[in-house]
MMTF fields as JSON, N, C-alpha, C and O atoms, coordinates in Angstrom:
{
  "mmtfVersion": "1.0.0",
  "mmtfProducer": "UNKNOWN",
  "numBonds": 459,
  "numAtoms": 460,
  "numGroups": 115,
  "numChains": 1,
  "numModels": 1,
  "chainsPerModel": [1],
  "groupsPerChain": [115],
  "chainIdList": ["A"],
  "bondAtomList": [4, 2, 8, 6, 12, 10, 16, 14, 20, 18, 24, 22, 28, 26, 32, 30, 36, 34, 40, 38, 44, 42, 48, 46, 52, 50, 56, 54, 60, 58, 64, 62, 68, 66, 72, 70, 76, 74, 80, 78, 84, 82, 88, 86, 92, 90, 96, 94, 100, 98, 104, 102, 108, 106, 112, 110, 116, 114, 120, 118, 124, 122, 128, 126, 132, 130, 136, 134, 140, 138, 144, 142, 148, 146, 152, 150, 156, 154, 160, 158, 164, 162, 168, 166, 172, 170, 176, 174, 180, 178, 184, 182, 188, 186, 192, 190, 196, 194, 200, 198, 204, 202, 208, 206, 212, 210, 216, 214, 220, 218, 224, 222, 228, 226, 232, 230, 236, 234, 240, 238, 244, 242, 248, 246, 252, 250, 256, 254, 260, 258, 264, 262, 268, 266, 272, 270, 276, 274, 280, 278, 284, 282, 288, 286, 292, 290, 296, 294, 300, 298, 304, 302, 308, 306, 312, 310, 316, 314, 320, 318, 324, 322, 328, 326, 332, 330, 336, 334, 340, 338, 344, 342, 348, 346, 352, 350, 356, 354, 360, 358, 364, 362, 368, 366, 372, 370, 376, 374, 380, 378, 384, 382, 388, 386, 392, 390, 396, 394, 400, 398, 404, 402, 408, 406, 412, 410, 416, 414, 420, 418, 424, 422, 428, 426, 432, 430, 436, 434, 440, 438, 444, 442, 448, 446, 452, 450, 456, 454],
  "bondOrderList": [1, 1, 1, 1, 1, 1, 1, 1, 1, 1, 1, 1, 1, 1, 1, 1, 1, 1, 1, 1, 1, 1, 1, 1, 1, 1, 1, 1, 1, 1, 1, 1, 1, 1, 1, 1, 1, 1, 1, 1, 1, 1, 1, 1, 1, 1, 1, 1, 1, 1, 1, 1, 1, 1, 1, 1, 1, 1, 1, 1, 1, 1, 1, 1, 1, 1, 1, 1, 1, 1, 1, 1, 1, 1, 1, 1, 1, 1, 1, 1, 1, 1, 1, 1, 1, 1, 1, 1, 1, 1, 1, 1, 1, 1, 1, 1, 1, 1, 1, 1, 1, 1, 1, 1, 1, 1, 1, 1, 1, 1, 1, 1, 1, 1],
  "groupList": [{"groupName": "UNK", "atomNameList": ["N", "CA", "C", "O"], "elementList": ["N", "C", "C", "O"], "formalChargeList": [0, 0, 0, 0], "bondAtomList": [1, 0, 2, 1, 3, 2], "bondOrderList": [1, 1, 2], "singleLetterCode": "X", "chemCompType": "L-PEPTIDE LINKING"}],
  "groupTypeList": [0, 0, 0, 0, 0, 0, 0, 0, 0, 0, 0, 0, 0, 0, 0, 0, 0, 0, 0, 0, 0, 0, 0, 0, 0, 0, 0, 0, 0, 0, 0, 0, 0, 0, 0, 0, 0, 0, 0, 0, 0, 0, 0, 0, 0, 0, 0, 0, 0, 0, 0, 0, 0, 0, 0, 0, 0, 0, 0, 0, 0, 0, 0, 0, 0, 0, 0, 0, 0, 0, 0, 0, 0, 0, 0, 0, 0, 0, 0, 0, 0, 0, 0, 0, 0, 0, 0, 0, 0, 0, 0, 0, 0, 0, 0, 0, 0, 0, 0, 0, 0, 0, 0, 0, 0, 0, 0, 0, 0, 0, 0, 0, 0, 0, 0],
  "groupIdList": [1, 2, 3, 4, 5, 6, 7, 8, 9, 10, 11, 12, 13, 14, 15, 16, 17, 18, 19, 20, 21, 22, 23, 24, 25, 26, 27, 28, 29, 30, 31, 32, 33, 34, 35, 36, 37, 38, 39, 40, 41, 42, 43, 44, 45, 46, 47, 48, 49, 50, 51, 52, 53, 54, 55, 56, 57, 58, 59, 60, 61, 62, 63, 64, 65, 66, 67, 68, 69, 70, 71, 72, 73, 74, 75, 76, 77, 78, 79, 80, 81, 82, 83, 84, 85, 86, 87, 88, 89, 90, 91, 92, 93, 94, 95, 96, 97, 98, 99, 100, 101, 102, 103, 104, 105, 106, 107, 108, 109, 110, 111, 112, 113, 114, 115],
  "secStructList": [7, 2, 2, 2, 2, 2, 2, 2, 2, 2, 2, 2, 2, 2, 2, 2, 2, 2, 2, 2, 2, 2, 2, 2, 6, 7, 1, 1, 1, 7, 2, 2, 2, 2, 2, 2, 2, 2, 2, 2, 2, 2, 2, 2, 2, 2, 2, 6, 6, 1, 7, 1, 7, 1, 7, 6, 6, 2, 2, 0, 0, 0, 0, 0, 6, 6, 2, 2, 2, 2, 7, 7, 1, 2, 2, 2, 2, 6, 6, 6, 1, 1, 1, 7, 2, 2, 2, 2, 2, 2, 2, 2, 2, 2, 2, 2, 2, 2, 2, 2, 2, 2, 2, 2, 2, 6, 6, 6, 6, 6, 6, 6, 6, 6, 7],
  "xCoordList": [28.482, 28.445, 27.105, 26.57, 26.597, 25.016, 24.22, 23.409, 24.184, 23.475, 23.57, 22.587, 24.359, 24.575, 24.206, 23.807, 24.234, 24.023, 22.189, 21.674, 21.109, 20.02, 19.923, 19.574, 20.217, 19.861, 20.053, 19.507, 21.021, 21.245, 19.913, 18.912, 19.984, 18.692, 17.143, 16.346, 16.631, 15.864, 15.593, 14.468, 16.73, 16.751, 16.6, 16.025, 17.12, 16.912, 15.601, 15.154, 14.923, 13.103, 12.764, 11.609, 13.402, 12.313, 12.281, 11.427, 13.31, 13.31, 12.79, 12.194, 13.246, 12.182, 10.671, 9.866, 10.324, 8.789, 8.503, 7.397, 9.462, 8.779, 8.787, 8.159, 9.523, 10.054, 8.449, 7.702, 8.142, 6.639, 5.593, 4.745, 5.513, 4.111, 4.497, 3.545, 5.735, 5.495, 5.149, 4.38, 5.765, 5.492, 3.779, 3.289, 3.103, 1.589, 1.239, 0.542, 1.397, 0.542, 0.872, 0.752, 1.276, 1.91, 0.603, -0.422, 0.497, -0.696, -0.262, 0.912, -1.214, -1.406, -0.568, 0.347, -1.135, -0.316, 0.345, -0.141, 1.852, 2.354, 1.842, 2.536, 0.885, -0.109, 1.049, 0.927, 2.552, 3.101, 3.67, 3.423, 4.543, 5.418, 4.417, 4.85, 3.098, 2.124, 1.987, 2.336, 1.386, 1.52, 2.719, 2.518, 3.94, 4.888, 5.342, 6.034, 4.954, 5.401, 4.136, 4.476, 3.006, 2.216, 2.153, 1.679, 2.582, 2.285, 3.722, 3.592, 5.183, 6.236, 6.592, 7.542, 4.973, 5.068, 4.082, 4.109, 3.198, 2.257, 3.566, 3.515, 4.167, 4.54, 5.775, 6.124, 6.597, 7.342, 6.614, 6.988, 5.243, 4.768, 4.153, 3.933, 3.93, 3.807, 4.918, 4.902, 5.909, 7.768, 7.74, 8.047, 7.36, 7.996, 6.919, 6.915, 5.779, 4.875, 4.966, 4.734, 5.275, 5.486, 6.524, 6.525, 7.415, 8.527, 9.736, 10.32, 9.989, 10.807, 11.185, 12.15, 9.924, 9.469, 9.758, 9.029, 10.377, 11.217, 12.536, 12.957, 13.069, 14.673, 15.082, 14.319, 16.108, 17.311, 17.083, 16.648, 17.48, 17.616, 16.696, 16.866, 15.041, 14.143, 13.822, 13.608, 13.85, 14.261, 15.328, 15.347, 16.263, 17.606, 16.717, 16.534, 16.433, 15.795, 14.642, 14.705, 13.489, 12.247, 12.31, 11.834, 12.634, 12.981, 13.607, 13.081, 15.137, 16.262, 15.936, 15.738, 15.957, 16.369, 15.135, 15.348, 13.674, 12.44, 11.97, 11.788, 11.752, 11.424, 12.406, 12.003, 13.261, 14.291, 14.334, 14.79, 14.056, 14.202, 12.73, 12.587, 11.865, 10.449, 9.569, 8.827, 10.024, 10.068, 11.269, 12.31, 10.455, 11.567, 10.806, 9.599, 11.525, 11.234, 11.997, 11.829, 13.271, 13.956, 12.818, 12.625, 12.443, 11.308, 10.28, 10.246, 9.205, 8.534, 8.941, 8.173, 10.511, 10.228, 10.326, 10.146, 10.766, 10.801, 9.771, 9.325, 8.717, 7.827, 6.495, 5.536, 6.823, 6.324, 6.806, 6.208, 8.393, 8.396, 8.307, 8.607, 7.581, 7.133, 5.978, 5.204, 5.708, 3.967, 2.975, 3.339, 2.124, 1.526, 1.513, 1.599, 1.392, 0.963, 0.017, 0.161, -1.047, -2.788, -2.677, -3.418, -1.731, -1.669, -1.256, -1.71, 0.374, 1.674, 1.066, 1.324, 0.166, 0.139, -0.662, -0.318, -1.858, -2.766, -1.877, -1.875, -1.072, -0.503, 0.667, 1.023, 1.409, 2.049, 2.027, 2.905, 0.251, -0.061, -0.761, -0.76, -1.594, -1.82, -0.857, -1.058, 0.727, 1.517, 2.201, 2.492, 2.552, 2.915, 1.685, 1.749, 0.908, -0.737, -0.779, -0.793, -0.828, -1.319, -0.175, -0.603, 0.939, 2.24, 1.818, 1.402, 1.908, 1.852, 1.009, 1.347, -0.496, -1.717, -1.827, -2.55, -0.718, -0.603, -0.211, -0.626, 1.117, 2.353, 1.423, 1.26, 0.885, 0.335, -0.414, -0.252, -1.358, -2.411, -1.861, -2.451, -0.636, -0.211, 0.888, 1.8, 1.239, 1.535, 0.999, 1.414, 0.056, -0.963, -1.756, -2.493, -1.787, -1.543, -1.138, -1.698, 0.505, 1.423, 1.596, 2.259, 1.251, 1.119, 0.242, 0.38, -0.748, -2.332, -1.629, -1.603, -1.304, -0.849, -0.252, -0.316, 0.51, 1.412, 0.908, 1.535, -0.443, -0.706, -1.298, -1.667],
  "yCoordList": [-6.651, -6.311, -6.698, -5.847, -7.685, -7.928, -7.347, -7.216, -6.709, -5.838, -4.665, -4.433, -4.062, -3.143, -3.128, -2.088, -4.046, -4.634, -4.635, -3.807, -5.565, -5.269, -3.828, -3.444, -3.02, -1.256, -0.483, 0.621, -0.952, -0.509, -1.325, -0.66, -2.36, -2.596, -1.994, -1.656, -1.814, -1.29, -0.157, 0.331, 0.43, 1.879, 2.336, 3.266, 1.588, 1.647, 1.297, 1.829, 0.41, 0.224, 0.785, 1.085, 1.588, 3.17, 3.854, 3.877, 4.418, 5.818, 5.578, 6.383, 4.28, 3.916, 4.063, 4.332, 3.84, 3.774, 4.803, 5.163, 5.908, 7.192, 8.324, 9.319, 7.75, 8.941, 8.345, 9.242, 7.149, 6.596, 7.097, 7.541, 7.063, 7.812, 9.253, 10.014, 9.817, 11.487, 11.68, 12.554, 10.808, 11.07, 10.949, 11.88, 10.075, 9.445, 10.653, 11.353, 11.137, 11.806, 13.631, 14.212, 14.348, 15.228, 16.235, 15.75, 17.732, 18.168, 19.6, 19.965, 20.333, 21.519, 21.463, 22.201, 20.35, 20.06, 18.512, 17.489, 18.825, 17.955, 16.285, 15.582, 15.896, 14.361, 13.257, 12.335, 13.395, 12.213, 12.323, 11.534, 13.495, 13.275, 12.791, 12.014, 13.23, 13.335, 11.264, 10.378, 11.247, 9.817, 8.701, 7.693, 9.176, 8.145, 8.707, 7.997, 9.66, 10.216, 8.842, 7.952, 9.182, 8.257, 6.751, 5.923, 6.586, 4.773, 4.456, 3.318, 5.093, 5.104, 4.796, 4.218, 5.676, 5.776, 4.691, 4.469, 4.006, 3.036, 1.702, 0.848, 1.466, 0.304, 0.062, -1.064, 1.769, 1.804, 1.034, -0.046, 1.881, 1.531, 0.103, -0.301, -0.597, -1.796, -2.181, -2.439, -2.341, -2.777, -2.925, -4.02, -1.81, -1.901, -1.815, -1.433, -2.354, -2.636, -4.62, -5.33, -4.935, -6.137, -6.804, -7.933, -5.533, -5.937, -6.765, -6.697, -7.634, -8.48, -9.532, -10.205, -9.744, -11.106, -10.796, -11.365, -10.271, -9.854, -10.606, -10.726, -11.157, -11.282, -9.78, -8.872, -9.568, -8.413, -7.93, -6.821, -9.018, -8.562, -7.945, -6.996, -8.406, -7.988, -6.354, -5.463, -6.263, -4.962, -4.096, -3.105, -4.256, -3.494, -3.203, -2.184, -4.494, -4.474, -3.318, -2.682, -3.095, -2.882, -1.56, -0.641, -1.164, -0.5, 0.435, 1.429, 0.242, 0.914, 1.397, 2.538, 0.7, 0.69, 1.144, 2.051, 0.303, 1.261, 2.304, 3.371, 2.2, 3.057, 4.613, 5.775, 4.278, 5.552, 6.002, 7.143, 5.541, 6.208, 6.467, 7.318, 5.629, 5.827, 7.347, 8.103, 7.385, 8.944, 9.843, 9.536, 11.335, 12.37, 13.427, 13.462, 13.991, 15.101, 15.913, 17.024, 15.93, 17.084, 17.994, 19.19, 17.116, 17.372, 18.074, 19.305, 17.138, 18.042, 19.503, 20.465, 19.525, 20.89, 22.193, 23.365, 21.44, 22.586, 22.461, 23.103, 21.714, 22.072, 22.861, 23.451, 22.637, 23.754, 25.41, 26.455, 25.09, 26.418, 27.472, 28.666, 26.295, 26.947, 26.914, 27.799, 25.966, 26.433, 27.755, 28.08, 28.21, 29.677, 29.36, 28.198, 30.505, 29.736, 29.122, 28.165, 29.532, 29.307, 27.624, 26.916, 27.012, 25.649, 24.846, 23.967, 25.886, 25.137, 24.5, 23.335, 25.461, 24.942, 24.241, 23.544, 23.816, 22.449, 21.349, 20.191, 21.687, 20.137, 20.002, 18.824, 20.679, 20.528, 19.651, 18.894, 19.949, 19.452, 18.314, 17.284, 18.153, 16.86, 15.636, 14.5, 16.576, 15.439, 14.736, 13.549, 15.52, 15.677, 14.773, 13.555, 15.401, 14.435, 13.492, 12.734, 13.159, 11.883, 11.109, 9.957, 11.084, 10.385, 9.804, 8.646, 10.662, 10.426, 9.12, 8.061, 9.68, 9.017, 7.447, 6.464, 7.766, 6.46, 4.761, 3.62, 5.893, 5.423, 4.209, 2.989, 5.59, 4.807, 3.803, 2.67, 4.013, 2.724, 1.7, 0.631, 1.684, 0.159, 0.057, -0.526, 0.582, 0.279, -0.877, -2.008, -0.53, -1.133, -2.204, -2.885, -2.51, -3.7, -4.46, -5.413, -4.149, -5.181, -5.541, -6.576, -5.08, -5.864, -6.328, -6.961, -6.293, -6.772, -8.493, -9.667, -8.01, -9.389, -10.373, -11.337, -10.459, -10.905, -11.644, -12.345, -11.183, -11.565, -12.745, -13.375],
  "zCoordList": [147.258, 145.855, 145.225, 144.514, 145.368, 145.31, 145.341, 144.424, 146.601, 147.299, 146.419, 145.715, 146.358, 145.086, 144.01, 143.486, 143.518, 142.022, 142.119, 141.367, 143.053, 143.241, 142.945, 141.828, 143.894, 144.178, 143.26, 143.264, 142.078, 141.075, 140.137, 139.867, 139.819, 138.643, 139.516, 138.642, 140.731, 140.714, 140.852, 140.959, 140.863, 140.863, 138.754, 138.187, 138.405, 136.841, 136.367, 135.351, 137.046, 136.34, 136.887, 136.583, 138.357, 138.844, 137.707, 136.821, 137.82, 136.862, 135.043, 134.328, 134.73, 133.41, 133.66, 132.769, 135.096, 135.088, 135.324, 134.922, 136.186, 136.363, 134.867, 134.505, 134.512, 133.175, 132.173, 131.782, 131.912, 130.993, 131.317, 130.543, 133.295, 133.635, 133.528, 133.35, 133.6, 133.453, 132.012, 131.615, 131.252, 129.883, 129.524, 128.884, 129.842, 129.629, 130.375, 129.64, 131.379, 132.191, 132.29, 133.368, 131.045, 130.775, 130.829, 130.349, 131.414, 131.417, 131.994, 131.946, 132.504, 133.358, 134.605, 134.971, 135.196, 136.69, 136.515, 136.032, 137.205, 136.983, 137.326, 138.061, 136.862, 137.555, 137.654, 138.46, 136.548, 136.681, 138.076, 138.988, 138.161, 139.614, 140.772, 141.624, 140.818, 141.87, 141.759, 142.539, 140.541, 140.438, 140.969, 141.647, 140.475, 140.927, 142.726, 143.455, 143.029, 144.385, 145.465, 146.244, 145.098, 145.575, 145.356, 146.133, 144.44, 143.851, 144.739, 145.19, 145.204, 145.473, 147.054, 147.582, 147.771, 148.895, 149.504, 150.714, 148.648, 148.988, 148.463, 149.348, 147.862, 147.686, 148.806, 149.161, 149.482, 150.77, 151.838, 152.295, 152.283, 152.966, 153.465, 154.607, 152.026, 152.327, 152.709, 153.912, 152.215, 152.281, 153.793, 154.264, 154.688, 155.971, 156.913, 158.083, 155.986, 156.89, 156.967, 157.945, 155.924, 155.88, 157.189, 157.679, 157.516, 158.685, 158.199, 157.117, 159.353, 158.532, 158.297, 158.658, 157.307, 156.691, 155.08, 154.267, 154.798, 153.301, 153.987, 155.137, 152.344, 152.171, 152.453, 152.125, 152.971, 152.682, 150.942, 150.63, 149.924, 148.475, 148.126, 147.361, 148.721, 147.803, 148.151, 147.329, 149.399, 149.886, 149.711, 150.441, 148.866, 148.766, 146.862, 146.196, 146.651, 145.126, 144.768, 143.716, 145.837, 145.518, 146.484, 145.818, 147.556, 148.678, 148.291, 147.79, 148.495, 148.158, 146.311, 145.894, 145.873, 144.919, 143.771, 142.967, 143.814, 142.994, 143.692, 143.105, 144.778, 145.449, 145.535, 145.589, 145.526, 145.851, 144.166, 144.094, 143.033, 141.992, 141.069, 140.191, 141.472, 141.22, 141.812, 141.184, 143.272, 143.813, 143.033, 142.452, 143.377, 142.814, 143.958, 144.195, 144.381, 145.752, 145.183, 145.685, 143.843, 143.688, 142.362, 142.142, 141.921, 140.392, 141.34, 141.351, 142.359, 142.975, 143.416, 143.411, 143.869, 144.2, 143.429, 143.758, 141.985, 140.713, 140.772, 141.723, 140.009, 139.667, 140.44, 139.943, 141.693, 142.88, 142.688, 142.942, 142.027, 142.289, 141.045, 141.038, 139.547, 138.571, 138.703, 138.336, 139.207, 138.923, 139.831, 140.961, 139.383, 140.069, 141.515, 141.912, 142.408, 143.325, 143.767, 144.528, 143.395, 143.422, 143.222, 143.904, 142.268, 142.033, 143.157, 143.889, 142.89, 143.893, 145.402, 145.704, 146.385, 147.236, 147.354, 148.308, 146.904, 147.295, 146.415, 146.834, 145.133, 144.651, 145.438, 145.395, 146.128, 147.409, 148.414, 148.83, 148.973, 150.576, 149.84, 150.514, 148.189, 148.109, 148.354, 148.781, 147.74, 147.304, 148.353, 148.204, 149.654, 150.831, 151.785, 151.954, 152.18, 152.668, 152.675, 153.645, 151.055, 150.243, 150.355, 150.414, 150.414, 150.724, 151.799, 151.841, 152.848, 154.204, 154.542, 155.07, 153.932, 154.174, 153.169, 153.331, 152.063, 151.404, 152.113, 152.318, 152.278, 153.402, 154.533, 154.525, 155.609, 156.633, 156.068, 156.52, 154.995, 155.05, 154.391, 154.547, 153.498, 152.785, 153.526, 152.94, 155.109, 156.137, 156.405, 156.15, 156.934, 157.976, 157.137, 157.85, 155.848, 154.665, 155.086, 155.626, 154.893, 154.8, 156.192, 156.258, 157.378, 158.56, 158.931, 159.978, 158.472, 158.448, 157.467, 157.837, 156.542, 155.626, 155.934, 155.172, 157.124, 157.957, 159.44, 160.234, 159.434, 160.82, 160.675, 161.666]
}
């Protein structure tokens, strides 16, 4: 029930933080989702690059729980499929890429941090 209770409050300052930067960052192309998709996948990547030298909580807290509501992959894919295409596909493969490429390097952080 704990465990729950964590995944639930950080799943609630995700989505408060993602809804402020979409709001601040409102424009032509969607910059907030792009923003919290990346800031989402670098703070994963550290998470489990760190291994496991985290409590369980702080990971059910920050992991599970900001992470899983700080990302939105269902928003990215509307807004892919409003925006022209000329846009859609490079803010696509940025958002996709740049995940990836986030990911790996605050990977390789948080096990670098550890050694």
């Amino acid at each position: 029930m704990a465990t729950l209770a964590l995944v639930l409050l950080g799943g609630a300052a995700g989505a408060v933080v993602r809804y402020l930067v979409s709001r601040a960052l409102l424009g032509r192309l969607p910059w907030g989702t792009l923003t919290v998709n990346l800031a989402g996948a670098g703070l994963l990547g550290f998470l489990v690059g760190l291994g496991g030298h985290l409590p369980t909580w702080l990971l059910a807290l920050l992991g599970t729980g900001l992470c899983g509501a700080l990302t939105t992959w269902s928003t990215l894919a509307v807004e892919l499929a409003e925006l022209p295409r000329r846009r859609a596909i490079p803010y696509g493969a940025i958002t996709i890429l740049g995940g990836l490429a986030v990911a790996a390097l605050t990977w390789q952080l948080g096990a670098a941090s550890i050694s």
